[in-house]
PLY file of the C-alpha trace (Angstrom):
ply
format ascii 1.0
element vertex 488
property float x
property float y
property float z
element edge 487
property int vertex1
property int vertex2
end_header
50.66 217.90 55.16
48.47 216.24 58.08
49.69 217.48 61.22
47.94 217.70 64.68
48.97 220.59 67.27
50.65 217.90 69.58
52.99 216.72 66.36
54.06 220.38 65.76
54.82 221.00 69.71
56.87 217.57 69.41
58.64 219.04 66.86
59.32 222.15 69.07
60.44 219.84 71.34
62.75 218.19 69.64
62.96 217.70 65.63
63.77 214.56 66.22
60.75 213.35 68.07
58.58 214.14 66.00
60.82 212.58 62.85
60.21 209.07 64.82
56.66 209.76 65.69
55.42 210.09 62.04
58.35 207.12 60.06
59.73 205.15 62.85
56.47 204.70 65.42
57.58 201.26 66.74
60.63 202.57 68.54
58.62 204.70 70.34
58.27 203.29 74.52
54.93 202.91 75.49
53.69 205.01 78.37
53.85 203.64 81.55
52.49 203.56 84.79
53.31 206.62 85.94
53.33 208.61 82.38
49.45 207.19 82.31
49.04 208.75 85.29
50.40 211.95 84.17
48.14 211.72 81.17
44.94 211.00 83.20
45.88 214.15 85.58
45.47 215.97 82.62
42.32 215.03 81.40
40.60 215.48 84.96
42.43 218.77 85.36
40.57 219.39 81.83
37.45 218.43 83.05
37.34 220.46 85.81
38.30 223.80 84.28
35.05 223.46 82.65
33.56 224.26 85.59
34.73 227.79 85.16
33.14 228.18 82.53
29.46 226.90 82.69
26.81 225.97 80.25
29.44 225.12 77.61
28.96 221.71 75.51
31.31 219.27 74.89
32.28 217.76 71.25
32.95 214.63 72.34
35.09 211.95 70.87
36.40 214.41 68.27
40.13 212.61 67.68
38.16 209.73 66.62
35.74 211.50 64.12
38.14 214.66 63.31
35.60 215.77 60.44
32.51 215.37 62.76
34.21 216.98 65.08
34.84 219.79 63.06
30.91 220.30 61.37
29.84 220.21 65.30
32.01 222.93 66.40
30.77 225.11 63.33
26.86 224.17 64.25
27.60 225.09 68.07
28.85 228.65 67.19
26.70 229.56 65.10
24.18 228.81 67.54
25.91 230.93 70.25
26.63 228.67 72.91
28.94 230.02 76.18
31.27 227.93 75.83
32.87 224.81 73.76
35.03 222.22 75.23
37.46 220.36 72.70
36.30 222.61 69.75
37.77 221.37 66.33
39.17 223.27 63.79
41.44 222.01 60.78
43.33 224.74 58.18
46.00 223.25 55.63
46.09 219.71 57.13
46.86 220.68 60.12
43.97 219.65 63.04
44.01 221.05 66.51
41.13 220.39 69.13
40.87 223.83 71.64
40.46 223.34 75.39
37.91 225.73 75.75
36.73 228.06 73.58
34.47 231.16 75.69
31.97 232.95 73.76
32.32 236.64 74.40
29.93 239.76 73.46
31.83 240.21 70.10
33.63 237.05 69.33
35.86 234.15 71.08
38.48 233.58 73.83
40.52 230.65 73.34
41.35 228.79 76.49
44.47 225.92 76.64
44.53 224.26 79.78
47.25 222.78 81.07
48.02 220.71 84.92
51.31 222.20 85.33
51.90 225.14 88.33
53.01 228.54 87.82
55.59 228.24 85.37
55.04 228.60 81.73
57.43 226.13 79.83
58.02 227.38 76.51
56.39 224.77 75.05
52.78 226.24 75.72
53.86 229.35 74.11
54.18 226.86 70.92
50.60 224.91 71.89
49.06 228.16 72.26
50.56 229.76 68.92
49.72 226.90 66.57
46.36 226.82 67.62
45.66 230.63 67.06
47.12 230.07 64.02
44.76 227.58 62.97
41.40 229.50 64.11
42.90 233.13 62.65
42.93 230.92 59.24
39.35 229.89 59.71
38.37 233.06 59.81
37.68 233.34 64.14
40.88 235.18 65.38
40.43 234.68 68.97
39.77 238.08 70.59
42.31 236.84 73.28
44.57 233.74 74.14
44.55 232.20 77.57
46.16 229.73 79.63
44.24 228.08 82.30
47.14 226.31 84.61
47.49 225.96 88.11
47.93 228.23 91.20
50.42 226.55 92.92
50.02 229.59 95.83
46.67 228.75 96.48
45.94 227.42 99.73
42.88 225.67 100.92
41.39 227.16 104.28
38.04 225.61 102.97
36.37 222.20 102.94
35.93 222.13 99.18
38.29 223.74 96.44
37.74 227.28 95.03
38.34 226.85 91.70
38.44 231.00 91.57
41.47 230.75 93.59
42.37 227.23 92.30
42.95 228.31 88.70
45.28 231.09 87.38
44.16 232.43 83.76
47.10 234.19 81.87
46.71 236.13 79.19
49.58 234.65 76.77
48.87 237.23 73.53
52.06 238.89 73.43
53.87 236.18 74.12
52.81 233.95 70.92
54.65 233.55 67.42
53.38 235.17 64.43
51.97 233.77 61.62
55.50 234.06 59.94
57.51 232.12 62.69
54.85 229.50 62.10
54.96 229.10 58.48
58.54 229.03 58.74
58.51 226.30 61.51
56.06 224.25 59.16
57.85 224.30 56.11
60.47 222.93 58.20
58.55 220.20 59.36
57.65 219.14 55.60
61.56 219.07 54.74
62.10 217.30 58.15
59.58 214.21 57.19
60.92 213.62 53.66
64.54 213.24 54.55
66.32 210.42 56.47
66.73 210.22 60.34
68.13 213.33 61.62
70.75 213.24 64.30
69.87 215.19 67.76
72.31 216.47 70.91
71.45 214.48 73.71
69.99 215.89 77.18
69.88 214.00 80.11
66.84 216.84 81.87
65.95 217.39 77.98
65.47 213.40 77.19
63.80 212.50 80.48
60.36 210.52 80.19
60.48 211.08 76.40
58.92 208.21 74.86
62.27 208.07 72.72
64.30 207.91 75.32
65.15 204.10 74.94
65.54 204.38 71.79
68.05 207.76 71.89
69.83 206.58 74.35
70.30 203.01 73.24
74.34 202.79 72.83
74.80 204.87 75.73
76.92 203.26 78.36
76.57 202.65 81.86
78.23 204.71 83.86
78.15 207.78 81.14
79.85 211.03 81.18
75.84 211.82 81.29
75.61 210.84 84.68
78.62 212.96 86.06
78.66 216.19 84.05
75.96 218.49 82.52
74.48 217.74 79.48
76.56 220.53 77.19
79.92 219.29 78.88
79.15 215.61 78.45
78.19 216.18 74.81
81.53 218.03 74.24
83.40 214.45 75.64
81.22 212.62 73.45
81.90 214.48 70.41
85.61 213.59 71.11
84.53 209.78 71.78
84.97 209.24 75.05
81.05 207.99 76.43
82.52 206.51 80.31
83.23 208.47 82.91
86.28 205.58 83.33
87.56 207.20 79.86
87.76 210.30 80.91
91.26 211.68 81.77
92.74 211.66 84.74
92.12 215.30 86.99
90.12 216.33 83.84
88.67 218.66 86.37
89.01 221.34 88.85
86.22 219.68 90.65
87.91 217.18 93.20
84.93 215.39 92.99
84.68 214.83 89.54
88.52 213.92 89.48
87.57 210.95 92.29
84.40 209.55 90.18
87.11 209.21 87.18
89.59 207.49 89.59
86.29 205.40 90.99
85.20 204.14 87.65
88.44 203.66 86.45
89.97 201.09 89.19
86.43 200.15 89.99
87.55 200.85 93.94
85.54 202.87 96.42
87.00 206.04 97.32
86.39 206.58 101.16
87.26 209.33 103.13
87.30 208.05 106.73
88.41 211.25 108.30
84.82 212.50 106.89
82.63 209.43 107.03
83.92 209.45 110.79
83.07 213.42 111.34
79.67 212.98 109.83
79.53 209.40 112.41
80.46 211.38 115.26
77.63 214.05 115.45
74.75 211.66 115.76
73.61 211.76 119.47
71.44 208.94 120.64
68.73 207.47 120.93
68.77 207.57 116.70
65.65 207.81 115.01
65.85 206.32 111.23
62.59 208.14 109.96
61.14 208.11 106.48
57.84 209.25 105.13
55.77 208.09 101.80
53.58 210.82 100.47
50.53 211.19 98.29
51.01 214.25 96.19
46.80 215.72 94.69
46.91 217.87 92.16
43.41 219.11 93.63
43.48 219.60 97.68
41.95 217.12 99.17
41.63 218.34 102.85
41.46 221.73 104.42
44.89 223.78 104.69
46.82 222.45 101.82
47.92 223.33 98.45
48.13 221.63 94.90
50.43 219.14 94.42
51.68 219.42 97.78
53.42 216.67 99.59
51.34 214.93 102.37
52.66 212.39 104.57
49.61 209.30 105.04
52.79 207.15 106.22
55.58 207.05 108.30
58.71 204.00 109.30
61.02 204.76 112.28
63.60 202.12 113.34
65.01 203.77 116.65
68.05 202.42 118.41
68.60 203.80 122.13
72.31 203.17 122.71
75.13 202.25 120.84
74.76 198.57 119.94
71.35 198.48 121.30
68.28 196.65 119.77
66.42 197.84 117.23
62.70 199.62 118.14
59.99 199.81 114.53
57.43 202.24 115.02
55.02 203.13 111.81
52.17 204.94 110.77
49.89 204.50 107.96
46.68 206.27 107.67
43.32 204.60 107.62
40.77 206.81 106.25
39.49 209.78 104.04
40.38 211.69 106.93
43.63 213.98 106.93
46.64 211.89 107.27
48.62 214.74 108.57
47.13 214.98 112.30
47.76 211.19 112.87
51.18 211.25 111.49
51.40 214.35 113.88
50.32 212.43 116.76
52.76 209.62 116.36
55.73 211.39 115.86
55.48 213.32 118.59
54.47 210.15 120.45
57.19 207.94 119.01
60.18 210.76 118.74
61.67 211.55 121.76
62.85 215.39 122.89
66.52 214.52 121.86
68.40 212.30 119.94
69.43 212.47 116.01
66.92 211.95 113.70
68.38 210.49 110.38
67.19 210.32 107.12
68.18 209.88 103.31
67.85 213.15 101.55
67.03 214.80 105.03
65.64 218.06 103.37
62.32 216.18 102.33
60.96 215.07 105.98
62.42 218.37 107.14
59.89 220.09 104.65
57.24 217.89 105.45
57.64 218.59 109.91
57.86 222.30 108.73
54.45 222.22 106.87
52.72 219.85 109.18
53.85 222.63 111.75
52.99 225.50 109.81
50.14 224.80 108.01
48.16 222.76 110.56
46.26 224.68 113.18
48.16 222.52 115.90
48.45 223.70 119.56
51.25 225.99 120.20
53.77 223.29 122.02
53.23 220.51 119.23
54.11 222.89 117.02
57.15 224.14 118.20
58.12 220.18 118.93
57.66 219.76 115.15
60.16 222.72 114.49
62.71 221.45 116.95
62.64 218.04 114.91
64.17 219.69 111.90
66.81 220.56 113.51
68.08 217.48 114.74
68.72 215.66 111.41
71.32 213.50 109.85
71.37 213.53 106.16
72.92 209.77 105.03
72.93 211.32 101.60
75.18 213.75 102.42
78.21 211.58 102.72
77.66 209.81 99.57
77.61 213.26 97.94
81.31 213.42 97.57
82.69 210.92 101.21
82.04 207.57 100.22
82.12 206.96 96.12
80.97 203.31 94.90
81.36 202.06 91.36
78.22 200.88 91.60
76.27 204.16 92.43
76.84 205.12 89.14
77.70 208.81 89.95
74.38 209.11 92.41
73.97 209.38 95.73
70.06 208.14 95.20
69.09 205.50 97.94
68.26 203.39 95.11
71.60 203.81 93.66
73.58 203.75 97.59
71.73 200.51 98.80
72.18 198.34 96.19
76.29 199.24 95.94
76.92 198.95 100.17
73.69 195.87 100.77
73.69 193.81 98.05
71.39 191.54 100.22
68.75 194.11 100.55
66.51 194.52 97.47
63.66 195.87 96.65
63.04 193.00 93.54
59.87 191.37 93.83
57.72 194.05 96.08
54.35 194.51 95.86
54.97 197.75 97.11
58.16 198.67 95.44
58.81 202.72 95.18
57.52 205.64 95.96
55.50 205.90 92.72
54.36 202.40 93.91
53.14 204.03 97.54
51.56 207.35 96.19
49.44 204.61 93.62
48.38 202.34 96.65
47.37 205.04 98.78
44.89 206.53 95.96
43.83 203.07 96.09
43.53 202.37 100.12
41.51 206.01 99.82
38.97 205.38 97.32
38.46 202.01 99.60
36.80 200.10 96.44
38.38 197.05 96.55
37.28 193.91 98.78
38.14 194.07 102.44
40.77 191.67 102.01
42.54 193.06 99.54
43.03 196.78 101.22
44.24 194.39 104.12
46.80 192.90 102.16
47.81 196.65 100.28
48.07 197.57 103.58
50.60 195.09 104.53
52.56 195.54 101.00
52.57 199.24 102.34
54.16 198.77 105.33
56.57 196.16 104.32
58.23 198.93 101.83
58.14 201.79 104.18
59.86 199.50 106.68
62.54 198.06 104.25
63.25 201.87 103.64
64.14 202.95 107.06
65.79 199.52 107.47
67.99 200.21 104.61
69.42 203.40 106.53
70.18 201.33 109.47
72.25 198.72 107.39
73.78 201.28 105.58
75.25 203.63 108.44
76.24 199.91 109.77
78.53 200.26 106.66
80.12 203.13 107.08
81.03 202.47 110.79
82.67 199.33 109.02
84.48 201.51 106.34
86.11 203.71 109.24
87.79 200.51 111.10
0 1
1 2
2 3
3 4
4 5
5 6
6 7
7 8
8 9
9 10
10 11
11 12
12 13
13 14
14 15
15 16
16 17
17 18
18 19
19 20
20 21
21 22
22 23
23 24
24 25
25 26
26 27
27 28
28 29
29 30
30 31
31 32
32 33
33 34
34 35
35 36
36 37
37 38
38 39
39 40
40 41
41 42
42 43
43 44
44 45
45 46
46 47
47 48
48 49
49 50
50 51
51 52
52 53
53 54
54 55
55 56
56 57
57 58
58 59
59 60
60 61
61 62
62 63
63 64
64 65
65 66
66 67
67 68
68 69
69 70
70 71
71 72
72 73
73 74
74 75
75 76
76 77
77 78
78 79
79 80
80 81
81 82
82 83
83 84
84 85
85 86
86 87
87 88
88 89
89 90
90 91
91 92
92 93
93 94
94 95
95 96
96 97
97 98
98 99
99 100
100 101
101 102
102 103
103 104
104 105
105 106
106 107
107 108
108 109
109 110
110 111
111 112
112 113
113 114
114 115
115 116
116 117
117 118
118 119
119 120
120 121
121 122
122 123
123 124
124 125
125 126
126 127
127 128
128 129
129 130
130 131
131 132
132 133
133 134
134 135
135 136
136 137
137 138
138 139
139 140
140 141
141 142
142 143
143 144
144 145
145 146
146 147
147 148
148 149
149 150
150 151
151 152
152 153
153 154
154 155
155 156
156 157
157 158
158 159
159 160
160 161
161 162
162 163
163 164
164 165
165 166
166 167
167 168
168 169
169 170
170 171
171 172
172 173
173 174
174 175
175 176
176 177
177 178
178 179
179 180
180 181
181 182
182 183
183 184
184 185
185 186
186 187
187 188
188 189
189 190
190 191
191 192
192 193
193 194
194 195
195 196
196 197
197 198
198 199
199 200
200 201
201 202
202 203
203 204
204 205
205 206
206 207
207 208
208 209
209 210
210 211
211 212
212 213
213 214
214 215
215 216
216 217
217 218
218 219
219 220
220 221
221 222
222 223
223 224
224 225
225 226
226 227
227 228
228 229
229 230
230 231
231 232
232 233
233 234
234 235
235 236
236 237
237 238
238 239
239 240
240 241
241 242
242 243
243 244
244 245
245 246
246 247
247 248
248 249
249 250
250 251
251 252
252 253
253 254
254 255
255 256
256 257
257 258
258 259
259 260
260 261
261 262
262 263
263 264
264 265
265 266
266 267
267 268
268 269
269 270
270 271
271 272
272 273
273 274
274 275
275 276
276 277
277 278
278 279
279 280
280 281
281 282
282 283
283 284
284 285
285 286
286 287
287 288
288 289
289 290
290 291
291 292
292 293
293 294
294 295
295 296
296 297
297 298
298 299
299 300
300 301
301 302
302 303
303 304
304 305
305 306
306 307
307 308
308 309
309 310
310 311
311 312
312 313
313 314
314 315
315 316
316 317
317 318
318 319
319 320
320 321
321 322
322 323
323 324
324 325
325 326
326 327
327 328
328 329
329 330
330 331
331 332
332 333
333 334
334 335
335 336
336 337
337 338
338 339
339 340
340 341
341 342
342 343
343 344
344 345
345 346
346 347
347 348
348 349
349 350
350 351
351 352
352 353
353 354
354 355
355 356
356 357
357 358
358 359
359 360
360 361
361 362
362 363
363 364
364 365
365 366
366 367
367 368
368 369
369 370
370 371
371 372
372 373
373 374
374 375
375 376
376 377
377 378
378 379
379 380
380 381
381 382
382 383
383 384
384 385
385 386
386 387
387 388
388 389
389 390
390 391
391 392
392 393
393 394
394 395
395 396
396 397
397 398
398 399
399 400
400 401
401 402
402 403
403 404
404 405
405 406
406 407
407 408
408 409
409 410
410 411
411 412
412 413
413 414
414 415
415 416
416 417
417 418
418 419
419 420
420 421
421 422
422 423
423 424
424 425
425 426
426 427
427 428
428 429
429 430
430 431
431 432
432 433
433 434
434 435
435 436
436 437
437 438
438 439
439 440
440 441
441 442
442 443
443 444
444 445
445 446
446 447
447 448
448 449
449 450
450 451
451 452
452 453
453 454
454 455
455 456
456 457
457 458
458 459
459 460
460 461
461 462
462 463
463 464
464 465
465 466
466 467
467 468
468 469
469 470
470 471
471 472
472 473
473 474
474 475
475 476
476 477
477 478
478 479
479 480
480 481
481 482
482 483
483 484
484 485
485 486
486 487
């Protein structure tokens, strides 16, 4: 049986995965923009966890030239080298390439690298177990088993990256499966190929980004019982036959809420509570501030007092409006170098948010978090920083009344502002954009800061970045004009 390590985690994953990976390929979705990205994270977060572990040579190419591979990786420790990236080793059919493999005083370490934080998903404990496996067979049982990930803690007080502090290594050998658990799982796997397509319980978190998704989920409805109720509940509705939430029966629930999506999809009415809508109206206090950020999210810190993968603001859109029926003020911010973004957009809030007044945002709790980090995290003087913290507590959450106030057929079960604008502003879309989503922003921006492209064409990125940011905070503004409507 030919097998590589990533077909027997698939299978881990999901039987079925794996079943349509090796006799049904061409159902399979191709990655896209942002899975490539994903997959290119990976291989620089590889790259640079061989900088932990110097002098170590690199089999390259080795998926191409598996047999190659495998001859090199023999030569290289026999000859004693500290270290082997993407060392190849094959037992049974089955071929798995190891991160890193660290020469030690009286044998090897084997070293799996991964770009994820601090949490081990089960699914390395697999990686990790299969490879072991492999090596133990070809006679080099690792002395231990590592995995390299990412200290999601660590935070930068330094111009450049410690990649001491950067990296976390945990030891994973009592965690692994033994040799038996293995042998079981692969005899599985050789039953699982020869017989026809196996059926699988669908899971909306489960089935997210997998490359079978499409195909999985192809005679799924809009409007599911997916998209109101947890995946175990939703299957148990299926099983019965009933795939819409407007099949479901009446006050199924003691959830109220769940009762009024039913009702919702059902009549295809909104459900509206003014009483609400009007309660959530009445606490904003002029001038408003509409306020929405875009964020670039580096796996490695790129500037001094920040963490991994941690949200920085390089951009900003604030539509204010002073009085009730008063004109509309656009401020924005977009930053326009390698420097840190976060002391301009500093500056300009501060400069462009007044000392009162309701700030108001769509899924409030994000800016919040990004004021509270800018504040914390930045040495800023003492009365800018308390400004910041005052902000966050003077915000409006639009979100929060389509949580369970105002129900549209057409969000679909969400309150998402992708889902909310398109059900309230029909007008307003986000077709066609240059700049079209926050994915779409986070790529630009990577773009705008490696500043290879012609002057022109930053100019014009630029512009496509400031048109969406703008449409975003615009969007608010047309849809609060909607609920005042609803309440007449």
């Amino acid at each position: 049986m030919n097998l590589s390590k990533s077909q027997y985690t698939k299978y881990r994953g999901c039987p079925k995965h794996l079943w349509l990976y090796r006799n049904k390929k061409e159902v399979l979705t191709p990655p896209d923009a942002a899975q490539q990205k994903i997959f290119d994270r990976g291989h620089f977060i590889g790259e640079l966890a061989w900088k932990r572990f110097p002098g170590g040579v690199l089999i390259k190419d080795g998926y191409k030239k598996p047999q190659e591979a495998i001859k090199r990786t023999q030569e290289l420790m026999a000859q004693g080298v500290p270290a082997i990236y993407e060392a190849a080793f094959s037992y049974n059919g089955i071929l798995v390439f190891v991160d890193i493999l660290e020469k030690t005083p009286t044998g090897w370490n084997l070293v799996e690298v991964k770009s994820s934080g601090r949490k081990i998903d089960a699914i390395y404990v697999d990686d990790i177990s299969i490879q072991r496996y492999v090596l133990s067979h070809c006679g080099i049982t690792p002395e231990h088993c590592y995995l390299m990930h990412i200290n999601s803690d660590y935070f930068m007080t330094t111009d450049e990256p410690d990649l001491s502090q950067f990296f976390l290594l945990t030891p994973m050998d009592s965690e692994l499966f033994s040799d038996e658990d293995i042998e079981e799982n692969l005899a599985a796997i050789e039953k699982l190929l020869a017989e026809p397509e196996p059926k699988v319980e669908l899971d909306k978190s489960g089935c997210d980004g997998c490359e079978c998704h499409d195909y999985c989920w192809k005679d799924m409805p809009e409007d599911s019982v997916f998209d109101l109720l947890r995946s175990n509940r939703a299957r148990e509705y299926m099983a019965q036959g009933i795939l819409r939430i407007a099949d479901l029966p009446p006050n199924s629930f003691d959830n109220d809420k769940y009762n009024r999506w039913i009702e919702v999809c059902r009549t295809q009415q909104p459900y509206i509570d003014k009483s609400a809508v009007a309660a959530w109206l009445n606490k904003l206090n002029y001038p408003l501030y509409y306020l929405d950020f875009e964020t670039t999210q580096p796996v490695v810190p790129l500037w001094k007092y920040s963490r991994p993968y941690q949200q920085i603001p390089f951009q900003f859109s604030l539509h204010v409006q002073r009085e009730p029926n008063g004109k509309f003020e656009h401020y924005e911010y977009l930053s326009t170098g390698k420097e840190d973004p976060r002391y301009g957009c500093v500056k300009a809030l501060l400069e462009y948010i007044g000392k009162a007044g309701t700030i108001i945002a769509h899924n409030a709790a994000f800016e919040k978090s990004r004021i509270k980090e800018m504040a914390h995290d930045l040495p800023l003087p003492e009365k800018d920083a308390k400004r910041l913290q005052e902000m966050t507590e003077r915000f409006a959450d639009t979100g929060d009344v389509f949580k369970q106030d105002y129900l549209h057929p057409k969000m679909h079960a969400s309150w998402s502002i992708k889902k909310v604008l398109p059900a309230l502003v029909p007008e307003m879309s986000y077709e066609g954009m240059a700049v079209a989503n926050g994915g779409d922003a986070m790529d630009a921006f990577d773009v705008l800061y490696a500043g290879k492209l012609p002057p022109a064409e930053l100019e014009q990125l630029r512009k496509d970045l400031l048109k969406y940011c703008e449409q975003d905070t615009w969007a608010m503004v047309k849809i609060v004009d909607v609920l005042r409507d609803s309440i007449q």
